[in-house]
C-alpha beads as a LAMMPS data file, in Angstrom:
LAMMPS data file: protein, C-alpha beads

160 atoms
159 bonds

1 atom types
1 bond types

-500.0 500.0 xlo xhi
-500.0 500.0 ylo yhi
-500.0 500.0 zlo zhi

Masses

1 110.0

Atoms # bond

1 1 1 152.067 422.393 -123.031
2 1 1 155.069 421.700 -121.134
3 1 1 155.796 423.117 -117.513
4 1 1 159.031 424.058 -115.476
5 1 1 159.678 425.007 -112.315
6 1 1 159.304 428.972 -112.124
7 1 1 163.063 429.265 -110.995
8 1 1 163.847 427.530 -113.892
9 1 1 161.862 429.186 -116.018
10 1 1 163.434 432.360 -115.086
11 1 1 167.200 431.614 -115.468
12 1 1 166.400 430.193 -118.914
13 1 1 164.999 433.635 -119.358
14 1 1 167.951 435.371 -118.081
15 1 1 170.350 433.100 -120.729
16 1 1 168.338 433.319 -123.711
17 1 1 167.944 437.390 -123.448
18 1 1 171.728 437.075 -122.790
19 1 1 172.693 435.397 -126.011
20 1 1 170.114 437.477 -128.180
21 1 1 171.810 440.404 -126.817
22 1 1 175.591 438.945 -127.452
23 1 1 175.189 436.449 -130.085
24 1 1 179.057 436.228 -130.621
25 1 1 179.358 435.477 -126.765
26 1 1 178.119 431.624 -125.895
27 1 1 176.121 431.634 -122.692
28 1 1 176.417 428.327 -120.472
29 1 1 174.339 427.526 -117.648
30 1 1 176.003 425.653 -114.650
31 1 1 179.181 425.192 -115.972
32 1 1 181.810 423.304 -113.464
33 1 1 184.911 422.835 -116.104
34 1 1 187.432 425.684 -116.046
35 1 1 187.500 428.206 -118.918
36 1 1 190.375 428.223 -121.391
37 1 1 192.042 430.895 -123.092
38 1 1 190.697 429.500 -127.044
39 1 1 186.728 428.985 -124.912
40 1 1 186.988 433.151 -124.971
41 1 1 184.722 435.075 -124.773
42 1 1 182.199 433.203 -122.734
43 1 1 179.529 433.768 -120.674
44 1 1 178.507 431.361 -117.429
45 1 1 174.901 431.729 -115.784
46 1 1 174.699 429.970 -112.256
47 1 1 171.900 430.217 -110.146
48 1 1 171.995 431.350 -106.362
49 1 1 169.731 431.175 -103.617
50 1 1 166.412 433.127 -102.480
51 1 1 164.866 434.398 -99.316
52 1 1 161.038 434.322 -98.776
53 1 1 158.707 437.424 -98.301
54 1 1 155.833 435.492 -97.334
55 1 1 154.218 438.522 -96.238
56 1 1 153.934 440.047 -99.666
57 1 1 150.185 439.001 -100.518
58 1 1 147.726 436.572 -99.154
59 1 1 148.341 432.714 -101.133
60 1 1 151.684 433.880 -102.826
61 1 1 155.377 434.356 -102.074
62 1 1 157.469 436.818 -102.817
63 1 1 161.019 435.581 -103.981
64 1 1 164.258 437.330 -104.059
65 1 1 166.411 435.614 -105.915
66 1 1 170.121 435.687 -106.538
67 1 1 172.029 434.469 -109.534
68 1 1 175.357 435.108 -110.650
69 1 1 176.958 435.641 -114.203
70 1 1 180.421 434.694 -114.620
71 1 1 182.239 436.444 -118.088
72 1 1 185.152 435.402 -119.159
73 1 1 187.613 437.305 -121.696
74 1 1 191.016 436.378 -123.980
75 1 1 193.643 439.272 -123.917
76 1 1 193.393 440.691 -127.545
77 1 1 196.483 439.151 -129.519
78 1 1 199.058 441.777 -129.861
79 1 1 198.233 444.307 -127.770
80 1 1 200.756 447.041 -126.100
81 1 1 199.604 446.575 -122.732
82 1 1 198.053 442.826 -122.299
83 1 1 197.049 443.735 -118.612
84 1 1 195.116 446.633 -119.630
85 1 1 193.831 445.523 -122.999
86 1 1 192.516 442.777 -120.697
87 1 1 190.902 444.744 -117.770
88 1 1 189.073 446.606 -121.214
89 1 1 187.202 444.129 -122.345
90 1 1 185.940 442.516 -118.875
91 1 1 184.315 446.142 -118.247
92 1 1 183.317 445.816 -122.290
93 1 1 181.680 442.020 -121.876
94 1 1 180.200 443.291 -118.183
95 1 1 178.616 446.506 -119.559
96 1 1 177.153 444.351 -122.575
97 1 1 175.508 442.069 -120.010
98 1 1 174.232 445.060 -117.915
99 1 1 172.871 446.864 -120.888
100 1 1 171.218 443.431 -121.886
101 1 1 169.722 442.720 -118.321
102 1 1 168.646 445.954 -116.084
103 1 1 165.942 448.074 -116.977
104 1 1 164.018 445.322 -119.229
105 1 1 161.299 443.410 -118.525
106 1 1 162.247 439.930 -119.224
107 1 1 159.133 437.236 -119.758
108 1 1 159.549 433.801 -117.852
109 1 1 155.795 432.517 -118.068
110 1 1 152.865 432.978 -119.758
111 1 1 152.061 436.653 -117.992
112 1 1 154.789 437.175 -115.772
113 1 1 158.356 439.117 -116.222
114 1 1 161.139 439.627 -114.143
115 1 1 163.224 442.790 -113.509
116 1 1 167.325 442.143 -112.978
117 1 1 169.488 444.514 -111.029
118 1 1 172.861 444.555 -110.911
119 1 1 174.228 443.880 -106.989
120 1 1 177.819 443.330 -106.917
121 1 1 181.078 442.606 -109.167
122 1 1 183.972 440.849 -108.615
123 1 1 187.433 441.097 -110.602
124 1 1 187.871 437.474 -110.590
125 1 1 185.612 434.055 -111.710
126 1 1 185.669 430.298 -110.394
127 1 1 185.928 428.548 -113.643
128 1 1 189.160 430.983 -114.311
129 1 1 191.940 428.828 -116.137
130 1 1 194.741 429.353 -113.829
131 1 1 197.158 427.993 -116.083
132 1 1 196.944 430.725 -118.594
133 1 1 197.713 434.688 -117.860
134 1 1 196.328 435.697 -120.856
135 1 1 192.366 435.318 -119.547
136 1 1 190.616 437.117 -117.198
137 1 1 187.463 437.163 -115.461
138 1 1 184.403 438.341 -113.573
139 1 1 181.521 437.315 -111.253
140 1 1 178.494 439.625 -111.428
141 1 1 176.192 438.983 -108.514
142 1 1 172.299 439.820 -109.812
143 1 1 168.915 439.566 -107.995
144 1 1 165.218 439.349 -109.384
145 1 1 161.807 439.129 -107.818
146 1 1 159.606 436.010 -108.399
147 1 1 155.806 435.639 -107.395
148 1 1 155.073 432.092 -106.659
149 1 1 152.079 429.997 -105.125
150 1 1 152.886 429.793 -101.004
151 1 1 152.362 426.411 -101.763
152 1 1 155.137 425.230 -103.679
153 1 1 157.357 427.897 -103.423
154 1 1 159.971 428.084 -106.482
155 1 1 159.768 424.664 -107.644
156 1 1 155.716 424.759 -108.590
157 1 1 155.485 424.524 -112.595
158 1 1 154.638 427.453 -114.442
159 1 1 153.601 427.824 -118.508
160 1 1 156.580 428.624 -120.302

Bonds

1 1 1 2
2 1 2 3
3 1 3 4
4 1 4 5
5 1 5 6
6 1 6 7
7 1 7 8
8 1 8 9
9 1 9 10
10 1 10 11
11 1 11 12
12 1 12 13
13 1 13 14
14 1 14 15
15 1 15 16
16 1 16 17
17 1 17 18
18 1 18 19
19 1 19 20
20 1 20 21
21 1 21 22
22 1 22 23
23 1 23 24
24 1 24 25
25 1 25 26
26 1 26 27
27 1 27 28
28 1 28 29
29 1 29 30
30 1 30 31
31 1 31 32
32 1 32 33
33 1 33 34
34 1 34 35
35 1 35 36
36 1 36 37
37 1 37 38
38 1 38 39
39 1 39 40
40 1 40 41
41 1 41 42
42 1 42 43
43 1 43 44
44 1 44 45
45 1 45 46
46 1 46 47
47 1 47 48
48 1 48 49
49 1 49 50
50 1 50 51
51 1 51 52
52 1 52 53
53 1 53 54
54 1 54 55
55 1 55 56
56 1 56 57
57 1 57 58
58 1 58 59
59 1 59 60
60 1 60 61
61 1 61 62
62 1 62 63
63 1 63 64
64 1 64 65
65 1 65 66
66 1 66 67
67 1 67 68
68 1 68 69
69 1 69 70
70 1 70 71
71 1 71 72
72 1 72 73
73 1 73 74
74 1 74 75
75 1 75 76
76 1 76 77
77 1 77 78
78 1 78 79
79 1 79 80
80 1 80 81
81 1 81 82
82 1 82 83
83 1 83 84
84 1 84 85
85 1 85 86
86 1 86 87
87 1 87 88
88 1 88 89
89 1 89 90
90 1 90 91
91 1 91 92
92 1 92 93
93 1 93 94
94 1 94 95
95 1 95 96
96 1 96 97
97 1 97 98
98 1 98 99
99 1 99 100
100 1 100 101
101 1 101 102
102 1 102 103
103 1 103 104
104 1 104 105
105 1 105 106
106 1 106 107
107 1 107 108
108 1 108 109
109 1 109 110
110 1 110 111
111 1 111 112
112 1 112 113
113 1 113 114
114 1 114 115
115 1 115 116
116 1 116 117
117 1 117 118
118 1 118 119
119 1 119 120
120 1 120 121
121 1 121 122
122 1 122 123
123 1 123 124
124 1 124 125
125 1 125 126
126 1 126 127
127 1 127 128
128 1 128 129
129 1 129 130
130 1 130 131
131 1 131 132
132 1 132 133
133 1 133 134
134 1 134 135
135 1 135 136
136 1 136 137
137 1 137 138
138 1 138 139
139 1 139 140
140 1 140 141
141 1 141 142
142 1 142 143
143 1 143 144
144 1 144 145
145 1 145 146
146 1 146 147
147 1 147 148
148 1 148 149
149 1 149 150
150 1 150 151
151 1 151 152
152 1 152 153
153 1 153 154
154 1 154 155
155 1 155 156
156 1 156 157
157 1 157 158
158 1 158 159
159 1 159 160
């Protein structure tokens, strides 16, 4: 059976519960290019960093780890108002991703889920297209808890 790294493991989990939840939004992990206006809607997972809770239990680690979900959104064609129509559907795409992420249990590894919450959001997304008004974006800012070996930390495999 193959293994990943239990970070790994659990963004993968992350994207794949965010494109069964919004199947007509593609989900990319890492993505450096910029965004363009006819790439809308689109979804960009990124991971963060973690701080240690080594504390937590005798031979494991408690991680708290940070990820970030960029969404980025077209203006609808023809609308009245092209700002507001779209400042709508960022808080549409963002509440789709919230109501796909916080309050389930997501499983990473054989016997082991995660829990998201929500930490921060911010009007505005790296991979933006600057050379088109007509898109917008966002960077949500989520954090989970992983239990790893102390040994190993993160990066030790775990059964997918």
């Amino acid at each position: 059976m193959p293994t990943v790294p239990a970070r790994e493991a659990a963004l993968a989990a992350i994207a794949a519960r965010l494109a069964a939840a919004l199947p007509d939004v593609p989900v990319e992990r890492g993505r450096r290019s910029v965004v363009a206006e006819q790439e809308c809607p689109r979804l960009v997972l990124r991971m963060g960093g973690h701080r240690e809770d080594p504390a937590d239990a005798f031979g494991a680690i408690r991680l708290d780890c940070e990820a970030a979900i960029e969404g980025y959104v077209a203006a609808p064609d023809g609308a009245d108002d092209p700002d507001a129509a779209l400042e709508a559907a960022l808080n549409e795409l963002h509440a789709r991703c919230a109501a796909a992420l916080l309050g389930v249990a997501i499983a990473y590894a054989e016997d082991d889920d995660l829990m998201v919450a929500g930490v921060s959001l911010e009007p505005d997304a790296p991979a933006l297209d600057a050379a088109s008004a007509a898109v917008g974006g966002f960077t949500w800012a989520i954090r989970f808890d992983l239990r790893v070996p102390a040994v190993g930390g993160p990066y030790v495999a775990t059964a997918p």
